[in-house]
mmCIF file of the N, C-alpha and C atoms, coordinates in Angstrom:
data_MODEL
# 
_entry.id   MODEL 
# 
loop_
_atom_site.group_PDB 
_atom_site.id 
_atom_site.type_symbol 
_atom_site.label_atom_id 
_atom_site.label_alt_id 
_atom_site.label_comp_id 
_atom_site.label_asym_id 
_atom_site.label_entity_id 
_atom_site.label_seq_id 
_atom_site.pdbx_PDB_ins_code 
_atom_site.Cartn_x 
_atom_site.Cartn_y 
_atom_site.Cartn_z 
_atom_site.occupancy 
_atom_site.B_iso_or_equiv 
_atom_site.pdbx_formal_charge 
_atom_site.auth_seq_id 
_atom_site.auth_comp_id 
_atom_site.auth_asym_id 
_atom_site.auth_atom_id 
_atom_site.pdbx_PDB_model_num 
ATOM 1   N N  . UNK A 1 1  ? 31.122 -32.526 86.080  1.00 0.00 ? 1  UNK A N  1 
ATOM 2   C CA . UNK A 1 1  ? 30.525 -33.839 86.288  1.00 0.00 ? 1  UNK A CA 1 
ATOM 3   C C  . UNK A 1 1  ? 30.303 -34.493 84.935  1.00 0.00 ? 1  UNK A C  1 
ATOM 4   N N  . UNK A 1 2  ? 30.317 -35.899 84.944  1.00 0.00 ? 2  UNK A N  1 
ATOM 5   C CA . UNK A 1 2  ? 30.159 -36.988 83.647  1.00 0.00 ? 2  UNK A CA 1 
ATOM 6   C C  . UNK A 1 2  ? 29.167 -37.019 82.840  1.00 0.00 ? 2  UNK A C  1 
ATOM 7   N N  . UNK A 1 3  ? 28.329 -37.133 82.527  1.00 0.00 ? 3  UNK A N  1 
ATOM 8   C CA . UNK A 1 3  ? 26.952 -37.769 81.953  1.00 0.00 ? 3  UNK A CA 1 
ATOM 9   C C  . UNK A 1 3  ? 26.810 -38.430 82.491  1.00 0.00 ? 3  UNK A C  1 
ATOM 10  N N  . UNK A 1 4  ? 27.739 -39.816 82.521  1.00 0.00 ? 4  UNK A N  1 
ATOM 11  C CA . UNK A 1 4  ? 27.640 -40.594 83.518  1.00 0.00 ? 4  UNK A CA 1 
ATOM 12  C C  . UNK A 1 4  ? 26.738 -40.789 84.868  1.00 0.00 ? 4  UNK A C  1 
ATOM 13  N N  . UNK A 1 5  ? 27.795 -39.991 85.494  1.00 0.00 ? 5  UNK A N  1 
ATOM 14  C CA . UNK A 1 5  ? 27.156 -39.169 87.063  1.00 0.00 ? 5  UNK A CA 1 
ATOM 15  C C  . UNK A 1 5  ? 25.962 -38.767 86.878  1.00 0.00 ? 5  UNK A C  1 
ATOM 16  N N  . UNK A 1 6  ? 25.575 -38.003 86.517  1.00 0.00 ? 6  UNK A N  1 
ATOM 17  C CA . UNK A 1 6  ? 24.533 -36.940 85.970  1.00 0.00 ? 6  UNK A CA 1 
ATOM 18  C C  . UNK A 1 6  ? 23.130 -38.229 85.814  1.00 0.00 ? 6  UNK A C  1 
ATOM 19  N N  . UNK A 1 7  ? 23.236 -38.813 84.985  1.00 0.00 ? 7  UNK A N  1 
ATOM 20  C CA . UNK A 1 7  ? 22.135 -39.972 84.695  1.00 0.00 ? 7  UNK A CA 1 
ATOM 21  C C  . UNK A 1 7  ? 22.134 -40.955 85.674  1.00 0.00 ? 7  UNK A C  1 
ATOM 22  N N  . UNK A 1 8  ? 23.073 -41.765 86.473  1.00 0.00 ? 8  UNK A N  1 
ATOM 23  C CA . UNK A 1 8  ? 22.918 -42.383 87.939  1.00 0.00 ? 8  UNK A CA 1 
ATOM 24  C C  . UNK A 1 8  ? 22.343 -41.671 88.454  1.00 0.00 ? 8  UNK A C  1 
ATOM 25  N N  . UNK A 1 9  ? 22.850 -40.010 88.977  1.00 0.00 ? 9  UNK A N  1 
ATOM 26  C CA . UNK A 1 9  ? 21.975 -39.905 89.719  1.00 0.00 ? 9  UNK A CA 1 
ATOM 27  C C  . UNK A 1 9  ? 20.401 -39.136 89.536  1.00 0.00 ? 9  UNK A C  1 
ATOM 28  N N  . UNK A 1 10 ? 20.238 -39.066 88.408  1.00 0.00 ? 10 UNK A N  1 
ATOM 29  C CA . UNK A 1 10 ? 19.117 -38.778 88.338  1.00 0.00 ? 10 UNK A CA 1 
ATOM 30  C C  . UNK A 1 10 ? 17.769 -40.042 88.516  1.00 0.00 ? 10 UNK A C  1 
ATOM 31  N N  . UNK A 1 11 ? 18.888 -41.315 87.680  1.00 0.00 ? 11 UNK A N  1 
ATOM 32  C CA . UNK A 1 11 ? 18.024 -42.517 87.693  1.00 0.00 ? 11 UNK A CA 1 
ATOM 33  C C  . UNK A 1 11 ? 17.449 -42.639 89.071  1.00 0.00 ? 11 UNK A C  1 
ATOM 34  N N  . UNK A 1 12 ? 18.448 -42.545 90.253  1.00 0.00 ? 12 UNK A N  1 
ATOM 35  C CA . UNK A 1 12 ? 18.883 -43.113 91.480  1.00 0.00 ? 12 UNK A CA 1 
ATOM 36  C C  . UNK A 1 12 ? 17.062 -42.494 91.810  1.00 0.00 ? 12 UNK A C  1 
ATOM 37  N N  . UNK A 1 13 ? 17.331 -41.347 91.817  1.00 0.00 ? 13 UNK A N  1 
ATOM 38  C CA . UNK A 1 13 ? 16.255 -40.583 92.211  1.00 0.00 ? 13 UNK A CA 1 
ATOM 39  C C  . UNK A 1 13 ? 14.742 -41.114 91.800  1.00 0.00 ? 13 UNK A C  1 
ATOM 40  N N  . UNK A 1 14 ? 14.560 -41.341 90.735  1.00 0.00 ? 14 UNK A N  1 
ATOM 41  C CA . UNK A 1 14 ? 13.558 -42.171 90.288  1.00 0.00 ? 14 UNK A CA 1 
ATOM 42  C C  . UNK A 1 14 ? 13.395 -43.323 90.480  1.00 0.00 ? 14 UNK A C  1 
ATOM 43  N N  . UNK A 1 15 ? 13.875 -43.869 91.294  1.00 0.00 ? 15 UNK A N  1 
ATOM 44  C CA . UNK A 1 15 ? 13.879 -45.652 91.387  1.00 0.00 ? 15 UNK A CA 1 
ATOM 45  C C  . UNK A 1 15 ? 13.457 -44.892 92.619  1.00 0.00 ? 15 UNK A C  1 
ATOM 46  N N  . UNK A 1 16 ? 13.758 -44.558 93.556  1.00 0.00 ? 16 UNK A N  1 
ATOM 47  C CA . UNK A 1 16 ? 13.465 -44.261 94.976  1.00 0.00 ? 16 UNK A CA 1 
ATOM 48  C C  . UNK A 1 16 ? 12.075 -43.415 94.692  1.00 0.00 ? 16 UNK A C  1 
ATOM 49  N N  . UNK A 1 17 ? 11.563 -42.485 94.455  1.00 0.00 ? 17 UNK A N  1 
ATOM 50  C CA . UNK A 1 17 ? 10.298 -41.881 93.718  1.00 0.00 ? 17 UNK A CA 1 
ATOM 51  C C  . UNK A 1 17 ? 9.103  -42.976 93.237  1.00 0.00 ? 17 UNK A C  1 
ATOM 52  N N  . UNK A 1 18 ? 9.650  -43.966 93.010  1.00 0.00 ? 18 UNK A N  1 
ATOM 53  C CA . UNK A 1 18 ? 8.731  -45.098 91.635  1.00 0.00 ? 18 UNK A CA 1 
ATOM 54  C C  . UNK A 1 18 ? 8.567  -45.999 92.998  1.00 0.00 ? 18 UNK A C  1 
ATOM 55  N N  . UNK A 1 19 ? 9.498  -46.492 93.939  1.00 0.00 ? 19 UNK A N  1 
ATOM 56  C CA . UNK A 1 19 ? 9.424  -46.969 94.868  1.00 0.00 ? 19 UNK A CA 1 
ATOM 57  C C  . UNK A 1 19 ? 8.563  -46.658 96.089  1.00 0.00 ? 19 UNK A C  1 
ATOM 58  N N  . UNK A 1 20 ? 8.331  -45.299 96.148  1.00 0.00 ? 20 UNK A N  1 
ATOM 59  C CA . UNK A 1 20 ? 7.671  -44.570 97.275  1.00 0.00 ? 20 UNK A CA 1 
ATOM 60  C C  . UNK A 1 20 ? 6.563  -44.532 97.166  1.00 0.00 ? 20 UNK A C  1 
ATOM 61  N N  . UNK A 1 21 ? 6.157  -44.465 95.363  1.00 0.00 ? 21 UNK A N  1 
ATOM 62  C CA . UNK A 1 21 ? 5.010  -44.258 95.021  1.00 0.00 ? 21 UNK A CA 1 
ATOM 63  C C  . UNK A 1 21 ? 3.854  -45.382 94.860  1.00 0.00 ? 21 UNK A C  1 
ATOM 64  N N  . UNK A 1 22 ? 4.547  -46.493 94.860  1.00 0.00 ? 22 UNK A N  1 
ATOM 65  C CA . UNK A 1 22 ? 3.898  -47.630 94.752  1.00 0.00 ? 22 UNK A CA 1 
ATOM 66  C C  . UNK A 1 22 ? 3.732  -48.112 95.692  1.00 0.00 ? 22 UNK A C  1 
ATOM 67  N N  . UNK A 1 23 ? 4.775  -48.031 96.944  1.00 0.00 ? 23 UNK A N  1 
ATOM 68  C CA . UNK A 1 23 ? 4.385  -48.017 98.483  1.00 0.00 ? 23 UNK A CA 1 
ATOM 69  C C  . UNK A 1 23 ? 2.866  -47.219 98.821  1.00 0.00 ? 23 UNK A C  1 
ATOM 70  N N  . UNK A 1 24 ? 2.832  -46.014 98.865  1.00 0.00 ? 24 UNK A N  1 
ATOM 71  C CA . UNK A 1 24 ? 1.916  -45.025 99.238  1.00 0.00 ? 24 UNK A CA 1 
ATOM 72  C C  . UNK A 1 24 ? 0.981  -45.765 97.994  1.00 0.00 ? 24 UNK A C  1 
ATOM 73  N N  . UNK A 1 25 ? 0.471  -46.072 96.867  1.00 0.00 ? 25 UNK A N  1 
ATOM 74  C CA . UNK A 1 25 ? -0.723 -46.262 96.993  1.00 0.00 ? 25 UNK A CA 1 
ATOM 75  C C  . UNK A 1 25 ? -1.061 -47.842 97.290  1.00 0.00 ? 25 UNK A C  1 
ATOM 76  N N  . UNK A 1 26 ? -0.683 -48.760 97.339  1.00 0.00 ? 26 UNK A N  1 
ATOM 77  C CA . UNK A 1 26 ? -0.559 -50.006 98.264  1.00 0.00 ? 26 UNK A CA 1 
ATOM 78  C C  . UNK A 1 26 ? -1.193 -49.926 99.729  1.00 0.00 ? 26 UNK A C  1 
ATOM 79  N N  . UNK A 1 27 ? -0.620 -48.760 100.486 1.00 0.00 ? 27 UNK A N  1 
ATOM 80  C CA . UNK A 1 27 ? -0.959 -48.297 101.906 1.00 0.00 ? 27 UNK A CA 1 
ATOM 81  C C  . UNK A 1 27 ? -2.337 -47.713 101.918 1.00 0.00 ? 27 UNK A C  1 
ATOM 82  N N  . UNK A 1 28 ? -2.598 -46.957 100.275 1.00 0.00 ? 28 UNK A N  1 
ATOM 83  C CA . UNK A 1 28 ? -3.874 -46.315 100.502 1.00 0.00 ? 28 UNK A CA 1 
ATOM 84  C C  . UNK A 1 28 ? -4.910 -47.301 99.979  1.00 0.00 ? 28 UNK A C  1 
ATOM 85  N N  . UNK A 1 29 ? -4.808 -48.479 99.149  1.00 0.00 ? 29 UNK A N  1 
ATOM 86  C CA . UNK A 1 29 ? -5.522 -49.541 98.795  1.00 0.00 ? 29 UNK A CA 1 
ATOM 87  C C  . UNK A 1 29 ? -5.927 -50.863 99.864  1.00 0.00 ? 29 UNK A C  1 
ATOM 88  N N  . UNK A 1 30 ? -4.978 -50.358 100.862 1.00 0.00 ? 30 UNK A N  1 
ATOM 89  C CA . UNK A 1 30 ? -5.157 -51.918 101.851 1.00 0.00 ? 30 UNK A CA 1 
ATOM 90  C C  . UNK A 1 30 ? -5.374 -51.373 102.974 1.00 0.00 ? 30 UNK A C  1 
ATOM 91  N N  . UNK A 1 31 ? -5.061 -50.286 103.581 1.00 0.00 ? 31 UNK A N  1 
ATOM 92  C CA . UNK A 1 31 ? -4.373 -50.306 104.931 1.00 0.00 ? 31 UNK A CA 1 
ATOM 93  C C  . UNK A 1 31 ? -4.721 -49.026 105.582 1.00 0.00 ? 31 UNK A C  1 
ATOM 94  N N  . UNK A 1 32 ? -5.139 -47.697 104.817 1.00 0.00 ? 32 UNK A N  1 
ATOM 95  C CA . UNK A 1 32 ? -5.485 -46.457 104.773 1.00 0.00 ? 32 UNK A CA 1 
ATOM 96  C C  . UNK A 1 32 ? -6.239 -46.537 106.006 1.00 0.00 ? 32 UNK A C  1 
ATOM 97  N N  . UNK A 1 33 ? -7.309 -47.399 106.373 1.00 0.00 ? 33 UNK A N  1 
ATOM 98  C CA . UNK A 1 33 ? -8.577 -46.712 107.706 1.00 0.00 ? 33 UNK A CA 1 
ATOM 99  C C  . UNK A 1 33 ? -7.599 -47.581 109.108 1.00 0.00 ? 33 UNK A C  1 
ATOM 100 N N  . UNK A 1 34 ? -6.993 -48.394 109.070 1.00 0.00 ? 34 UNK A N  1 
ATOM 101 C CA . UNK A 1 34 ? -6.550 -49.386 109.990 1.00 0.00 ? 34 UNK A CA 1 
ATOM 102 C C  . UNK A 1 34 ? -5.424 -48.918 110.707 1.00 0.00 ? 34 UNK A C  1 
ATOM 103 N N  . UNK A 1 35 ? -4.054 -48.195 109.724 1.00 0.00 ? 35 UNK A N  1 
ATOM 104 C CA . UNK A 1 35 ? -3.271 -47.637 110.464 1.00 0.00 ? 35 UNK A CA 1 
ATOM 105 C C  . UNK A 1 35 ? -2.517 -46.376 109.777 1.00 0.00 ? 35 UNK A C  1 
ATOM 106 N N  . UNK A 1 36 ? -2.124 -45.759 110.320 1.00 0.00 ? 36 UNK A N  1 
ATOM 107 C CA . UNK A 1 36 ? -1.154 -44.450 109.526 1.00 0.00 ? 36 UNK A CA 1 
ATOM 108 C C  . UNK A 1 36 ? -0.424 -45.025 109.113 1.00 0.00 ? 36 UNK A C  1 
ATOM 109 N N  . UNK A 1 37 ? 0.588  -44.061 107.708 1.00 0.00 ? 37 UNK A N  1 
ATOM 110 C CA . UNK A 1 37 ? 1.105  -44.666 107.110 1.00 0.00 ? 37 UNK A CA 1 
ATOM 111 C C  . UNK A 1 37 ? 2.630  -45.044 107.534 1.00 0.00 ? 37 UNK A C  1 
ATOM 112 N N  . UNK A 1 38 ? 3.230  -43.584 108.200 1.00 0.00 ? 38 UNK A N  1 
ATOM 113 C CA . UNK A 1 38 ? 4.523  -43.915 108.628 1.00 0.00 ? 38 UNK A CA 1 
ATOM 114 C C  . UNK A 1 38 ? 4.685  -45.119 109.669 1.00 0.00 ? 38 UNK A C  1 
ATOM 115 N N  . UNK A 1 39 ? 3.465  -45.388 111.014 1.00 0.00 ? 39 UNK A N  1 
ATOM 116 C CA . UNK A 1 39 ? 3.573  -46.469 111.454 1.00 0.00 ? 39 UNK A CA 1 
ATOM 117 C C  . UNK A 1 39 ? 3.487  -47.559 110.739 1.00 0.00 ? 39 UNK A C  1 
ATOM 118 N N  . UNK A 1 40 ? 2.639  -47.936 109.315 1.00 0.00 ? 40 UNK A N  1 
ATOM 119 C CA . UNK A 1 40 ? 2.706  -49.045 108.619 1.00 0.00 ? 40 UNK A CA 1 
ATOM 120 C C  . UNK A 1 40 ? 4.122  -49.373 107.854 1.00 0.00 ? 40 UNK A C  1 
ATOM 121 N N  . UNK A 1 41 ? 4.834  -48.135 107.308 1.00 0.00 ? 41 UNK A N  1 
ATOM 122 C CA . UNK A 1 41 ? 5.684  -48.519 106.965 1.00 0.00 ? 41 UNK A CA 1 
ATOM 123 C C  . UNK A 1 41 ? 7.183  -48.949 107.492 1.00 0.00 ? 41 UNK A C  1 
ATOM 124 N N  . UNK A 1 42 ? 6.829  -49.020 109.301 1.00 0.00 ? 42 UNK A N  1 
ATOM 125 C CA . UNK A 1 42 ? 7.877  -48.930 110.287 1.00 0.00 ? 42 UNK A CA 1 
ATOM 126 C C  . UNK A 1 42 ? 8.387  -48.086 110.896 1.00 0.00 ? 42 UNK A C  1 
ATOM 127 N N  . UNK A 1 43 ? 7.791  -46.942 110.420 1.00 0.00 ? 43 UNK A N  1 
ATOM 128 C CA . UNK A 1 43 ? 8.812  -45.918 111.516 1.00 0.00 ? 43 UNK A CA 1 
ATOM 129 C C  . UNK A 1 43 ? 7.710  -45.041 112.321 1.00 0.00 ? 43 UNK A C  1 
ATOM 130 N N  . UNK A 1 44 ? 7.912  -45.680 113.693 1.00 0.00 ? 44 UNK A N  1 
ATOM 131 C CA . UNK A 1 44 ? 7.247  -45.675 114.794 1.00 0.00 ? 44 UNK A CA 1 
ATOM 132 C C  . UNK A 1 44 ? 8.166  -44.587 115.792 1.00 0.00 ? 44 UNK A C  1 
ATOM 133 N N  . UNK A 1 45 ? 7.413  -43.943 116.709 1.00 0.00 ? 45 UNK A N  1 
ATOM 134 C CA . UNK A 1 45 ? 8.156  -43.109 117.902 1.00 0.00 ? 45 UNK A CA 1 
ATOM 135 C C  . UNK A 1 45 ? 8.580  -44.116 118.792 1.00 0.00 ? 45 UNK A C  1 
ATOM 136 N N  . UNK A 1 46 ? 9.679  -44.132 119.218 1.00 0.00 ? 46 UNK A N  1 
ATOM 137 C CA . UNK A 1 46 ? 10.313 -44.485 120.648 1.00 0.00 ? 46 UNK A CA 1 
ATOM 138 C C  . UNK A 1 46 ? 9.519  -44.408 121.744 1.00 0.00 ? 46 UNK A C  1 
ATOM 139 N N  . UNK A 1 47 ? 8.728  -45.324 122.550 1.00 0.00 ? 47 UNK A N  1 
ATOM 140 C CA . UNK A 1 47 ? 8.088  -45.228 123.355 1.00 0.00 ? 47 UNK A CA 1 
ATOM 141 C C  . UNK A 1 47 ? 9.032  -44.687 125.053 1.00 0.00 ? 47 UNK A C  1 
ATOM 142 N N  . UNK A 1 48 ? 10.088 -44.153 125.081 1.00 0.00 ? 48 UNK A N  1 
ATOM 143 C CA . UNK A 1 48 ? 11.387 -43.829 125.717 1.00 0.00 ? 48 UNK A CA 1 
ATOM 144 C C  . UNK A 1 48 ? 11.026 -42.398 126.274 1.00 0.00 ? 48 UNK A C  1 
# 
């Protein structure tokens, strides 16, 4: 594998990480007593 490769995907990983993380404390600053988090962030069970 490249360096290249190697540093995309490591970046990749950290943008998604940096992303998650700023989600989750957002959820725990606003929203924490009102609703769970996976339902706040959309992913809900199939009522089916």
């Amino acid at each position: 594998m490249s360096i290249v490769l190697v540093n995309t995907i490591i970046s990749s990983i950290m943008q998604i990480f940096l992303f998650s993380l700023v989600t989750l404390i957002w959820w725990l600053a606003t929203a924490r007593k009102k609703e769970l988090f996976f339902s706040w962030v959309g992913l809900k069970k199939d009522k089916t």
